[in-house]
PDB file of N, CA, C, O and CB in Angstrom:
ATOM      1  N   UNK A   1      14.081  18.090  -6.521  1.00  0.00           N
ATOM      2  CA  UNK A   1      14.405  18.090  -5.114  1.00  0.00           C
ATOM      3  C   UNK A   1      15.668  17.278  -4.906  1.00  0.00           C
ATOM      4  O   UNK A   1      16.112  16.591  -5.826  1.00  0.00           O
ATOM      5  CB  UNK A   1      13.240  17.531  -4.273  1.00  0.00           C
ATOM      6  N   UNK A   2      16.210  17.333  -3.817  1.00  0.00           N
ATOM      7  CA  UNK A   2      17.437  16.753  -3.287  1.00  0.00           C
ATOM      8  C   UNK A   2      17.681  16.276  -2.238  1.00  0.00           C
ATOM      9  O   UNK A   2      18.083  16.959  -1.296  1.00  0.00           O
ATOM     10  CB  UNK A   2      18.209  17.356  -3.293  1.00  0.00           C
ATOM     11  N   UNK A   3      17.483  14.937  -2.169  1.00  0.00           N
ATOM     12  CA  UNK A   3      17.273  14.138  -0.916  1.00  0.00           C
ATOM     13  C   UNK A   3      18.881  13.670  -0.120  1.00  0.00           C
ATOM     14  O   UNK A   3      19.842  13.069  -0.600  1.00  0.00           O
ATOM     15  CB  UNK A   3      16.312  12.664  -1.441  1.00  0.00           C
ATOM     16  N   UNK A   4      18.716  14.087   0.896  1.00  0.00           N
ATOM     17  CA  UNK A   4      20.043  14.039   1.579  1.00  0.00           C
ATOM     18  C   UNK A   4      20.627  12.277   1.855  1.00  0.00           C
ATOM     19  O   UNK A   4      21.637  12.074   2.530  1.00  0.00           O
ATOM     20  CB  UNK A   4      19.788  14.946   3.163  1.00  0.00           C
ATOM     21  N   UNK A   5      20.223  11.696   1.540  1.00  0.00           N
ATOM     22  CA  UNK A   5      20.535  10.040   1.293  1.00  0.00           C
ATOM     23  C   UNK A   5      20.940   9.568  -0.107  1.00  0.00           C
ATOM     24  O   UNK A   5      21.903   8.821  -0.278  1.00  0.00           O
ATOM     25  CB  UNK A   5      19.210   9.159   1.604  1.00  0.00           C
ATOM     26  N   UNK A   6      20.289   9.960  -0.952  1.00  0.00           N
ATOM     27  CA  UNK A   6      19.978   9.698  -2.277  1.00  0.00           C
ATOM     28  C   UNK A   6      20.142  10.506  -3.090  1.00  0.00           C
ATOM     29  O   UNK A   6      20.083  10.012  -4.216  1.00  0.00           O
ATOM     30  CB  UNK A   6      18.966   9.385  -2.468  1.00  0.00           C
ATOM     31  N   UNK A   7      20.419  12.081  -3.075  1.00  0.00           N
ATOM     32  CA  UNK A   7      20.786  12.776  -3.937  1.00  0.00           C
ATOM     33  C   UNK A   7      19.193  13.492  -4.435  1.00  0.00           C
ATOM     34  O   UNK A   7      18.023  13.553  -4.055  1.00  0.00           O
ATOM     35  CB  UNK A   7      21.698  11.877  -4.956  1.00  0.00           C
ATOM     36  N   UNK A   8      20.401  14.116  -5.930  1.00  0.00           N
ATOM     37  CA  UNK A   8      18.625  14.385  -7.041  1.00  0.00           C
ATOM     38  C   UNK A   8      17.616  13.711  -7.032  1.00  0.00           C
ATOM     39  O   UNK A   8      17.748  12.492  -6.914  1.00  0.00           O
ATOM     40  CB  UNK A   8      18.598  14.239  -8.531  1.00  0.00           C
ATOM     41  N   UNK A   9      16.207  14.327  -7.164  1.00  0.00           N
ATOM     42  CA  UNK A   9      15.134  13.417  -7.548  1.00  0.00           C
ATOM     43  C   UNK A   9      13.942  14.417  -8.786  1.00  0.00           C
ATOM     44  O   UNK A   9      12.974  15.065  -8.388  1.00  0.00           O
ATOM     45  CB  UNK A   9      14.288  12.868  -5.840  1.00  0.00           C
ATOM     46  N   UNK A  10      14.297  14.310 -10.039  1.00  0.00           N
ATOM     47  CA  UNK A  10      13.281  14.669 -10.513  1.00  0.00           C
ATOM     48  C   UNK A  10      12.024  14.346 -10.728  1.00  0.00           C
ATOM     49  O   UNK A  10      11.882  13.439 -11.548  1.00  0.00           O
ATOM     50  CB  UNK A  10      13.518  14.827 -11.120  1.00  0.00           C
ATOM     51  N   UNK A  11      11.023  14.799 -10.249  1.00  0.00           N
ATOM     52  CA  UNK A  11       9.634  14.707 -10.083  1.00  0.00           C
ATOM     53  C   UNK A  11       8.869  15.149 -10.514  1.00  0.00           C
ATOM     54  O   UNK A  11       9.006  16.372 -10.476  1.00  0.00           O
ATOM     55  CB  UNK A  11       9.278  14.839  -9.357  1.00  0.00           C
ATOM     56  N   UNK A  12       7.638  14.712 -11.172  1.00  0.00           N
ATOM     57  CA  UNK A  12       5.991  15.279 -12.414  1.00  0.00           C
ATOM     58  C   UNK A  12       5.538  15.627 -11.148  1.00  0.00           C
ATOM     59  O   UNK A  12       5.856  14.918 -10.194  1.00  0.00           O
ATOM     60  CB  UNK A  12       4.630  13.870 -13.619  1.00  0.00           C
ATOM     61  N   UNK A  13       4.686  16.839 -10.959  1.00  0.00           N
ATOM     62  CA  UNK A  13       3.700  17.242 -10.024  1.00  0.00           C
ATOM     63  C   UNK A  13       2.121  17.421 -10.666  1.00  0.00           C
ATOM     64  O   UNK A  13       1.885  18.482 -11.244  1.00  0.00           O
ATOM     65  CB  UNK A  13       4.242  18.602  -9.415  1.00  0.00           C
ATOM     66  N   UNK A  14       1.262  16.603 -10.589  1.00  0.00           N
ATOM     67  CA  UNK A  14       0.271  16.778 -11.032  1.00  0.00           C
ATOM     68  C   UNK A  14      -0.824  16.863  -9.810  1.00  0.00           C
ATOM     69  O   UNK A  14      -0.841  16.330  -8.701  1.00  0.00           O
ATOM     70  CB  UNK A  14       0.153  15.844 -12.007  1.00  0.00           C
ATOM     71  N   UNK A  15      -1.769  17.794 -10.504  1.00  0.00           N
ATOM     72  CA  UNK A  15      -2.935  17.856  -9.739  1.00  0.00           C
ATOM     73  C   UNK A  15      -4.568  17.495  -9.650  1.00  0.00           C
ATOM     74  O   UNK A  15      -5.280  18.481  -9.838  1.00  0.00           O
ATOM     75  CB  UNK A  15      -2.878  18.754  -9.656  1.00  0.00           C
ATOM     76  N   UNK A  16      -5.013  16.703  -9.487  1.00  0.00           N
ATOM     77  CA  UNK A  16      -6.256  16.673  -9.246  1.00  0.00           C
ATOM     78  C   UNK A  16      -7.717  16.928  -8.841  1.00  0.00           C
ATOM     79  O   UNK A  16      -8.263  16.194  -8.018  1.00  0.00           O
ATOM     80  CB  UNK A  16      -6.129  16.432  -9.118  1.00  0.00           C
ATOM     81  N   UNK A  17      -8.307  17.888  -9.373  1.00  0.00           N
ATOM     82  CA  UNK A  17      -9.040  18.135  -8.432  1.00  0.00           C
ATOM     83  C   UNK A  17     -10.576  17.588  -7.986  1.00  0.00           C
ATOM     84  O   UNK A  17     -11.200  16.961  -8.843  1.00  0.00           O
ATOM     85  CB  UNK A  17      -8.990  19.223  -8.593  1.00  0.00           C
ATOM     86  N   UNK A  18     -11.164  17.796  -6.744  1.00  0.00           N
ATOM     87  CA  UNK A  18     -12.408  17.066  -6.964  1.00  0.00           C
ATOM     88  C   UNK A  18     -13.610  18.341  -6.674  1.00  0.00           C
ATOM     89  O   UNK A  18     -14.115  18.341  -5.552  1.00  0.00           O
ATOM     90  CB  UNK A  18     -12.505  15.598  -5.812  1.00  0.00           C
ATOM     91  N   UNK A  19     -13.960  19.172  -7.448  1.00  0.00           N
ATOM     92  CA  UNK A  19     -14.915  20.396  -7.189  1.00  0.00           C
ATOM     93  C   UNK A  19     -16.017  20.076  -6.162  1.00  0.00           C
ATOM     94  O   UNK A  19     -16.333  20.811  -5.226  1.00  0.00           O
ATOM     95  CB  UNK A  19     -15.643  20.860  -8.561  1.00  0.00           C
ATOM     96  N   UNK A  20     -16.446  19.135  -6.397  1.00  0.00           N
ATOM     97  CA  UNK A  20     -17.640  18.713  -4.763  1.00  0.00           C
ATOM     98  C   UNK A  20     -17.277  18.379  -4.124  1.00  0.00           C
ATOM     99  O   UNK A  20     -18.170  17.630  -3.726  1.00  0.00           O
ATOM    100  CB  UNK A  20     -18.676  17.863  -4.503  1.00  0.00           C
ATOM    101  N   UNK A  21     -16.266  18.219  -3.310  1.00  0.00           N
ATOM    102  CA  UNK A  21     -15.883  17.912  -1.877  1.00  0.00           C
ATOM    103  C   UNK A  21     -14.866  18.982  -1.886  1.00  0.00           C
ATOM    104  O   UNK A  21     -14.171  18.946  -0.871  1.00  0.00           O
ATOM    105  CB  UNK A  21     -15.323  16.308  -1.480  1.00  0.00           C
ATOM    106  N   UNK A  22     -14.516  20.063  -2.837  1.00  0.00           N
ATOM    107  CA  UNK A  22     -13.639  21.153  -2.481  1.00  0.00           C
ATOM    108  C   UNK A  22     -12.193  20.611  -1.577  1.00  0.00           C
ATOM    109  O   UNK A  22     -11.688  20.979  -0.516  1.00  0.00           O
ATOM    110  CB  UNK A  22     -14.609  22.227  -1.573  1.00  0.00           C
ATOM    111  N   UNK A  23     -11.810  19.449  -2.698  1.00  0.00           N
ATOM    112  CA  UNK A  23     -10.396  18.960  -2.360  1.00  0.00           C
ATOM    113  C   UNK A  23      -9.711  18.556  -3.584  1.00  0.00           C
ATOM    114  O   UNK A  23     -10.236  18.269  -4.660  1.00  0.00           O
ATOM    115  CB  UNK A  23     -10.392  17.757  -1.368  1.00  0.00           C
ATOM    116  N   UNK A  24      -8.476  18.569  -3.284  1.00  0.00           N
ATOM    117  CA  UNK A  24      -7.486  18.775  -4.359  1.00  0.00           C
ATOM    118  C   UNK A  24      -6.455  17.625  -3.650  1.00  0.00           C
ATOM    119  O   UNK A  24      -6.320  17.538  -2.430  1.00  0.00           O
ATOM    120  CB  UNK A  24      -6.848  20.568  -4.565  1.00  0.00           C
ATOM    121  N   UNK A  25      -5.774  16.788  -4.596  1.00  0.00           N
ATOM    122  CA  UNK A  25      -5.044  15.739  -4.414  1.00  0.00           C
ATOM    123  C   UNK A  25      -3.349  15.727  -5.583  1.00  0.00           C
ATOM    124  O   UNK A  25      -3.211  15.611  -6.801  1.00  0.00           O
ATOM    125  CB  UNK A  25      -6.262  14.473  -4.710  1.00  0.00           C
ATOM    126  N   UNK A  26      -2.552  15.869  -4.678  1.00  0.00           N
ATOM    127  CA  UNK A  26      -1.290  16.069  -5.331  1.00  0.00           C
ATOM    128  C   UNK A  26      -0.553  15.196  -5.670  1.00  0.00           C
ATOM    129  O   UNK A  26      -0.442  14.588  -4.605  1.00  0.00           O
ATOM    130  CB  UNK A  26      -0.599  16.685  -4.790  1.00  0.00           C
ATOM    131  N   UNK A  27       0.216  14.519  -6.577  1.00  0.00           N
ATOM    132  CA  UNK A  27       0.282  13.197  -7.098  1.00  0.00           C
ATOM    133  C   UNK A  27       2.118  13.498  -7.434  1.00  0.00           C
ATOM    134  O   UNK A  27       2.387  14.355  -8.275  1.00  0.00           O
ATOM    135  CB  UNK A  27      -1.023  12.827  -8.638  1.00  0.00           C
ATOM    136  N   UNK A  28       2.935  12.964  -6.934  1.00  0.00           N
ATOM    137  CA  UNK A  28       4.610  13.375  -7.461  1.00  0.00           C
ATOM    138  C   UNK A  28       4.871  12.048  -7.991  1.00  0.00           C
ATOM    139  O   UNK A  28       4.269  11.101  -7.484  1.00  0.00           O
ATOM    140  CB  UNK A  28       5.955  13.888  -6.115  1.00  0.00           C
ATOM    141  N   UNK A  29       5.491  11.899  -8.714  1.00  0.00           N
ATOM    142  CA  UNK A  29       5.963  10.574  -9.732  1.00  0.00           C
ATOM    143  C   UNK A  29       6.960  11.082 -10.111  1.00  0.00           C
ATOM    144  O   UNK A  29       7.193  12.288 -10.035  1.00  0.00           O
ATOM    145  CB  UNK A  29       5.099  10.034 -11.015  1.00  0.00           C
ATOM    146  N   UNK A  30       7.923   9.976 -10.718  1.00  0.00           N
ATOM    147  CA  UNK A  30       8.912  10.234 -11.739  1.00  0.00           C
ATOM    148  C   UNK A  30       8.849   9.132 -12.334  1.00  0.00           C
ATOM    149  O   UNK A  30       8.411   8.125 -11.778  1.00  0.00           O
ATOM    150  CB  UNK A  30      10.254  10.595 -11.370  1.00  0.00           C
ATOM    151  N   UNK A  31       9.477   9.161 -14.141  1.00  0.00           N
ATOM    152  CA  UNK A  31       9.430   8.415 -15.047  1.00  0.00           C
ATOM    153  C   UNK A  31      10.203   6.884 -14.658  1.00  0.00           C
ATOM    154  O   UNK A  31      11.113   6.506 -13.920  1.00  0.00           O
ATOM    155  CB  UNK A  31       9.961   9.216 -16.151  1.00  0.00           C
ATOM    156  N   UNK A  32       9.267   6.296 -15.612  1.00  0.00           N
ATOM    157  CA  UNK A  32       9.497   4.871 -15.200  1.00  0.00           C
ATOM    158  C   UNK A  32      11.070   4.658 -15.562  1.00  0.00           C
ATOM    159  O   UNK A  32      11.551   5.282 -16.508  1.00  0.00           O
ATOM    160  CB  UNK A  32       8.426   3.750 -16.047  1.00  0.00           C
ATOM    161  N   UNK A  33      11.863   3.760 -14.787  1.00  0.00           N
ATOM    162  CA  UNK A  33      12.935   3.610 -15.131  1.00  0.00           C
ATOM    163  C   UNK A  33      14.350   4.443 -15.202  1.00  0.00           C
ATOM    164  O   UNK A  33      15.481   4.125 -15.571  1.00  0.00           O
ATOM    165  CB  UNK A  33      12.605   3.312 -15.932  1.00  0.00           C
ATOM    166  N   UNK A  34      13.743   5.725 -14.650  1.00  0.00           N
ATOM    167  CA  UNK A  34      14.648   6.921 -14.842  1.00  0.00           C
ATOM    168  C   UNK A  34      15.791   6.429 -13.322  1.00  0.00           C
ATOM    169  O   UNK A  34      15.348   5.658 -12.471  1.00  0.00           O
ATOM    170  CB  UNK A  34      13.539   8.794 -14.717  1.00  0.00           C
ATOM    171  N   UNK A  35      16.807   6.842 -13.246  1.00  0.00           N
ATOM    172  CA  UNK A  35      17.181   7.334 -12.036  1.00  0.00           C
ATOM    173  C   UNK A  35      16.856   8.037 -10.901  1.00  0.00           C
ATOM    174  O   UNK A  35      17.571   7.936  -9.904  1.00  0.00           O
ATOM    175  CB  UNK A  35      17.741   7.709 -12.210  1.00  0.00           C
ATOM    176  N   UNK A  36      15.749   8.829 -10.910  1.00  0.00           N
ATOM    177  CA  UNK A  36      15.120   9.470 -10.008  1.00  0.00           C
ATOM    178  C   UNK A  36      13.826   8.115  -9.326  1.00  0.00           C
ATOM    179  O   UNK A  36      13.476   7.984  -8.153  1.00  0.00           O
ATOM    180  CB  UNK A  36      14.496  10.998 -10.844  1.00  0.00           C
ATOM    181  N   UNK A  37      13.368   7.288 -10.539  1.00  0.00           N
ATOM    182  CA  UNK A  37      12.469   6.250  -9.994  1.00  0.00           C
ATOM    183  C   UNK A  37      13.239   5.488  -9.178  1.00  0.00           C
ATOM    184  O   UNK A  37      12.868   5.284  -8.023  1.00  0.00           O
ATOM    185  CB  UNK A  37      11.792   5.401 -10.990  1.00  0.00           C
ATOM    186  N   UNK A  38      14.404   4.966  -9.656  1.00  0.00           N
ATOM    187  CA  UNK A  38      15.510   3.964  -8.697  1.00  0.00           C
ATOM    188  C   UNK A  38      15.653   5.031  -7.286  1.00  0.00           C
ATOM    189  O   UNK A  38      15.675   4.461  -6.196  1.00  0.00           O
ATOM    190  CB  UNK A  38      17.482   3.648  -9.687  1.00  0.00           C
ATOM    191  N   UNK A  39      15.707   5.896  -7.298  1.00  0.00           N
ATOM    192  CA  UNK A  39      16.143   6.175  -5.877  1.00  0.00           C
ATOM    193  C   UNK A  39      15.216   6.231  -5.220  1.00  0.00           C
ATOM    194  O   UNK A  39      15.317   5.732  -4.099  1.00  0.00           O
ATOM    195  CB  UNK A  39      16.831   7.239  -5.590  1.00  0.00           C
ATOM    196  N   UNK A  40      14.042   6.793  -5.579  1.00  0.00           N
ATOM    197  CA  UNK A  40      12.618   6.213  -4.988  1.00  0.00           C
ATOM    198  C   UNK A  40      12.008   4.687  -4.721  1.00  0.00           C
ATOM    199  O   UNK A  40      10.963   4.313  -4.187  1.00  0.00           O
ATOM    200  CB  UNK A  40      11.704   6.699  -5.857  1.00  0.00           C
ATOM    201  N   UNK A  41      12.799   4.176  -5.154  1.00  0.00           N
ATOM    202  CA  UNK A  41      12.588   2.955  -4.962  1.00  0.00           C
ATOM    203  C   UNK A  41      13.603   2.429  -4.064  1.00  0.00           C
ATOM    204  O   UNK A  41      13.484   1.265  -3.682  1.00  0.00           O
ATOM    205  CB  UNK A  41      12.500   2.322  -6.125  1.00  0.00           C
ATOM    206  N   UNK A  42      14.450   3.038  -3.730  1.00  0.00           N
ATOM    207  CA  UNK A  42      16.214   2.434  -2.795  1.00  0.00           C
ATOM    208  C   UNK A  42      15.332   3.708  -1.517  1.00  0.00           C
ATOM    209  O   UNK A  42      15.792   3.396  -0.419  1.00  0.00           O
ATOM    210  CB  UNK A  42      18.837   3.196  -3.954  1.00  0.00           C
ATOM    211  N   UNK A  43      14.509   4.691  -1.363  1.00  0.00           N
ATOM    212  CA  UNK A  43      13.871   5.396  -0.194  1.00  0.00           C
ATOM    213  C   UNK A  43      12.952   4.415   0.101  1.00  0.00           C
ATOM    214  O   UNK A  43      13.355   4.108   1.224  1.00  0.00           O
ATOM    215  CB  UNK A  43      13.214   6.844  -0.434  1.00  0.00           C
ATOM    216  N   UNK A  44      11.974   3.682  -0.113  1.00  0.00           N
ATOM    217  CA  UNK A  44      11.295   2.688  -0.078  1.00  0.00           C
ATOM    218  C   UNK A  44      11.585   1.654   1.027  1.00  0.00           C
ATOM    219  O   UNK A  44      10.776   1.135   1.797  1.00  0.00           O
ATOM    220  CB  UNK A  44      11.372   2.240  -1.233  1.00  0.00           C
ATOM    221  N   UNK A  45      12.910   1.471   0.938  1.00  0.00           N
ATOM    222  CA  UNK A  45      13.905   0.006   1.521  1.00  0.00           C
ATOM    223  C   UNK A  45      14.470   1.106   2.591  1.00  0.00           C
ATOM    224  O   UNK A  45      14.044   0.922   3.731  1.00  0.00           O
ATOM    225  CB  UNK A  45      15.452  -0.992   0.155  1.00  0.00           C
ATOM    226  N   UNK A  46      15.127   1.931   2.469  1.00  0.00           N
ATOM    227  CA  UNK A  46      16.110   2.851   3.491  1.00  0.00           C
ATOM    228  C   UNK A  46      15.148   3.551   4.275  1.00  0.00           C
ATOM    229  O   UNK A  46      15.458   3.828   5.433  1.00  0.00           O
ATOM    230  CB  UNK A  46      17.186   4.018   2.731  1.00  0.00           C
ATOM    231  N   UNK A  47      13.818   3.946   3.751  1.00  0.00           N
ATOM    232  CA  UNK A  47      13.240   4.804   4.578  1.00  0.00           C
ATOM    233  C   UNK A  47      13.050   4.166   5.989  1.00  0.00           C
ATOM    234  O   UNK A  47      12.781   4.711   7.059  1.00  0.00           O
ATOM    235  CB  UNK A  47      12.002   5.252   3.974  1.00  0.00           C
ATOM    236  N   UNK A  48      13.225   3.107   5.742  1.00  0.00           N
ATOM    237  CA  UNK A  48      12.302   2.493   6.951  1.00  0.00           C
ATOM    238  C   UNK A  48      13.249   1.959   8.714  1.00  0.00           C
ATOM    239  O   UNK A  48      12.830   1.695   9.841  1.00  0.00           O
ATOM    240  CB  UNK A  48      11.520   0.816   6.058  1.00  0.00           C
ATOM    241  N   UNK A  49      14.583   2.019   8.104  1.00  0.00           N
ATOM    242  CA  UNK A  49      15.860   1.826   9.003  1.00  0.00           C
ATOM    243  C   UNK A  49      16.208   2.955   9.491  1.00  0.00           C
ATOM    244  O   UNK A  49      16.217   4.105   9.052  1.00  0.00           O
ATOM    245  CB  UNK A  49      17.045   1.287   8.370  1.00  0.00           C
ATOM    246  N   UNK A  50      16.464   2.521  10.361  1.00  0.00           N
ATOM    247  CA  UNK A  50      17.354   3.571  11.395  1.00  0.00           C
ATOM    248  C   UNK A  50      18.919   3.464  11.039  1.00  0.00           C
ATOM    249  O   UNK A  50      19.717   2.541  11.206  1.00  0.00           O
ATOM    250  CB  UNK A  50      17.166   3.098  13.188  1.00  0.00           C
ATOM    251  N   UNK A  51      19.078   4.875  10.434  1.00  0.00           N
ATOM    252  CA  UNK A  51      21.147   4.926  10.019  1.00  0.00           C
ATOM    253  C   UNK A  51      21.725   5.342  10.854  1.00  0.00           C
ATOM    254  O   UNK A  51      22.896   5.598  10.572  1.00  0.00           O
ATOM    255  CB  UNK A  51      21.884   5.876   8.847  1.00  0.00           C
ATOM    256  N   UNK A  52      21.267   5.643  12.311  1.00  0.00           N
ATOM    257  CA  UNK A  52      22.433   6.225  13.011  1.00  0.00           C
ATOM    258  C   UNK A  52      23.389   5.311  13.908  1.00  0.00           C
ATOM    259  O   UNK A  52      23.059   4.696  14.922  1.00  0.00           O
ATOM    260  CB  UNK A  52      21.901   7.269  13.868  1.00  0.00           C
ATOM    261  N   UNK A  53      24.579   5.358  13.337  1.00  0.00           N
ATOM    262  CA  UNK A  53      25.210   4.272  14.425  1.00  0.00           C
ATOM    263  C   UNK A  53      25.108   4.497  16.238  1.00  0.00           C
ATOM    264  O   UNK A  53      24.973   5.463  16.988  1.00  0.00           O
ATOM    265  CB  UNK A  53      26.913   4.265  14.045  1.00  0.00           C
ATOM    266  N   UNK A  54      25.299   2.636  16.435  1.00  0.00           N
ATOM    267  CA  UNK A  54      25.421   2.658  17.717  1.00  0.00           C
ATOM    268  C   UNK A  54      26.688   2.354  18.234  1.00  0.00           C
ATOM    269  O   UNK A  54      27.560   1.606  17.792  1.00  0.00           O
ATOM    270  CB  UNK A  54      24.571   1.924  18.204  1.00  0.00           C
ATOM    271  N   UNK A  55      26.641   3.310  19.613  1.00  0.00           N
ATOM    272  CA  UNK A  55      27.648   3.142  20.609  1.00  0.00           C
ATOM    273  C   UNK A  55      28.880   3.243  19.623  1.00  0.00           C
ATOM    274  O   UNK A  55      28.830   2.701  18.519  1.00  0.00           O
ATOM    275  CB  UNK A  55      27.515   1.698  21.527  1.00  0.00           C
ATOM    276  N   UNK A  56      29.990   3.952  20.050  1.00  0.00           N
ATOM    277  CA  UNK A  56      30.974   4.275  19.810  1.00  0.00           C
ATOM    278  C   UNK A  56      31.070   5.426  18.712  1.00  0.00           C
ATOM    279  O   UNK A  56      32.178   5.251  18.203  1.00  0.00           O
ATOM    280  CB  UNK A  56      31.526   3.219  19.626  1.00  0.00           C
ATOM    281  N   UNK A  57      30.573   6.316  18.206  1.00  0.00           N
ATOM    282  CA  UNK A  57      30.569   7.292  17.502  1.00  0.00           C
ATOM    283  C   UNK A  57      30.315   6.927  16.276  1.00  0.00           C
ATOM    284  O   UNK A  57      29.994   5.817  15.852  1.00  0.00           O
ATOM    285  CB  UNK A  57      31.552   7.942  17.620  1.00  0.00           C
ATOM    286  N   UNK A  58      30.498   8.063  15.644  1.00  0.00           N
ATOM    287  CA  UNK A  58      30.233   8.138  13.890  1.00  0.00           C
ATOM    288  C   UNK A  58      30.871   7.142  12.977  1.00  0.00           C
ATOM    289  O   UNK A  58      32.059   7.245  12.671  1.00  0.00           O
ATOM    290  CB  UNK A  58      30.798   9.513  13.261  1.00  0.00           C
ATOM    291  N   UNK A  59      30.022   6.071  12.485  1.00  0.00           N
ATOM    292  CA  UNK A  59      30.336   4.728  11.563  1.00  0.00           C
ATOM    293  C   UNK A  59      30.615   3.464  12.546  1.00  0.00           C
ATOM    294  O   UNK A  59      31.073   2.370  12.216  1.00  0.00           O
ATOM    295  CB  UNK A  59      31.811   4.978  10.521  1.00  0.00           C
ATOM    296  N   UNK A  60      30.267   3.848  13.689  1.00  0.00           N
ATOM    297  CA  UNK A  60      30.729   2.206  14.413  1.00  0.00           C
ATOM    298  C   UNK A  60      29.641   1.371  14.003  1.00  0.00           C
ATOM    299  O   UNK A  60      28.447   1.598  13.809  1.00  0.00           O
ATOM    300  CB  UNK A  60      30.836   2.073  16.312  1.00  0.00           C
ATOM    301  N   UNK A  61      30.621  -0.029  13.890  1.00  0.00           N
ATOM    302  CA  UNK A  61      29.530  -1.234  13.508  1.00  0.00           C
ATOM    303  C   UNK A  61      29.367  -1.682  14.807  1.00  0.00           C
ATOM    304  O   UNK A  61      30.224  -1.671  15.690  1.00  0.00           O
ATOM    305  CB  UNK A  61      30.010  -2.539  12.417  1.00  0.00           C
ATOM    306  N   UNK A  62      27.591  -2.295  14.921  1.00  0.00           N
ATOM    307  CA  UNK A  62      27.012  -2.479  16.207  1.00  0.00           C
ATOM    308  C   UNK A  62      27.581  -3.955  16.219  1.00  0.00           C
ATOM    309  O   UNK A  62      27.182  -4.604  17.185  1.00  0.00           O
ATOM    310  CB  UNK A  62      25.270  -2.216  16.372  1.00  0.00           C
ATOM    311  N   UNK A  63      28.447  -4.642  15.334  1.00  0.00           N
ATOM    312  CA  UNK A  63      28.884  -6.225  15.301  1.00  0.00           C
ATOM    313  C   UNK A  63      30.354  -5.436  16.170  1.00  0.00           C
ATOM    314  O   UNK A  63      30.738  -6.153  17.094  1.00  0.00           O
ATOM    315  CB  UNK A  63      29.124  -7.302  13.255  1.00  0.00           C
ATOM    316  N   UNK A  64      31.130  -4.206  16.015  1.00  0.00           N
ATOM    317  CA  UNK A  64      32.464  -4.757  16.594  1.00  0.00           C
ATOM    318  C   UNK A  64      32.620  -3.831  18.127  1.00  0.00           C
ATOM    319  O   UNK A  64      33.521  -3.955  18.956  1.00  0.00           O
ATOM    320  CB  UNK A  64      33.943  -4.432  15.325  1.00  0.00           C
ATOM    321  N   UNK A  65      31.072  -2.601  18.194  1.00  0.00           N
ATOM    322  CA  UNK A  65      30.982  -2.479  19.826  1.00  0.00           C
ATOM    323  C   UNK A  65      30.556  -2.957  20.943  1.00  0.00           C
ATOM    324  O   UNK A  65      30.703  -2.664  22.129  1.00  0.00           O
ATOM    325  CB  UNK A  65      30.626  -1.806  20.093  1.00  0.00           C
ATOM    326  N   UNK A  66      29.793  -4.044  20.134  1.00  0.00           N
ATOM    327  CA  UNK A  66      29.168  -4.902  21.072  1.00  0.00           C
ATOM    328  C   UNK A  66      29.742  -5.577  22.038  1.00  0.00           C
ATOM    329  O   UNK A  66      29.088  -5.876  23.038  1.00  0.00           O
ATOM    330  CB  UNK A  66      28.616  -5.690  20.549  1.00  0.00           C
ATOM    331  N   UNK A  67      31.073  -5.934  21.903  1.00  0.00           N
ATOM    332  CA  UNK A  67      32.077  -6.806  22.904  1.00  0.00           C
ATOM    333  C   UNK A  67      33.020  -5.599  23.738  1.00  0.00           C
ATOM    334  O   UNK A  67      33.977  -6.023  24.385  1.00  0.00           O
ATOM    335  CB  UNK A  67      33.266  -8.016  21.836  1.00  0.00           C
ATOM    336  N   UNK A  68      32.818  -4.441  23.730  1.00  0.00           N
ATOM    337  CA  UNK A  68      32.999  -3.248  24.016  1.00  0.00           C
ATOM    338  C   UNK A  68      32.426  -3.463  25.878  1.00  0.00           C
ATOM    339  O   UNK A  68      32.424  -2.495  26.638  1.00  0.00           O
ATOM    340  CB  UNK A  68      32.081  -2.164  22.796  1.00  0.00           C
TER     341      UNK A  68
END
């Protein structure tokens, strides 16, 4: 897959299933240490911020519109 922040991400898809409760559990990983783990790990930290700049258009820093 190809994450629009971070680029490539190669990913193991494994499946689980549990026959008595007729559910199935999907598990995505990537190898320890790989580059695809680092960017999963830099989505981790980024997922959680808001990137869209404020006030003044595309790339303004909210330190130099503020006196705006």
């Amino acid at each position: 897959m190809t994450h629009p922040m971070v680029g490539p991400i190669e990913m193991h898809c494994n499946l689980l299933v549990v026959p008595d409760r007729d559910q199935l559990m999907v598990l995505f990983t990537a190898d320890p240490g790989s580059p695809s783990q680092q960017a999963l790990s830099l989505l981790s930290v980024i997922g959680t911020q808001d990137m869209t700049p404020e006030n003044g258009g595309p790339g303004a820093s909210p330190l130099h519109s503020a006196g705006r």
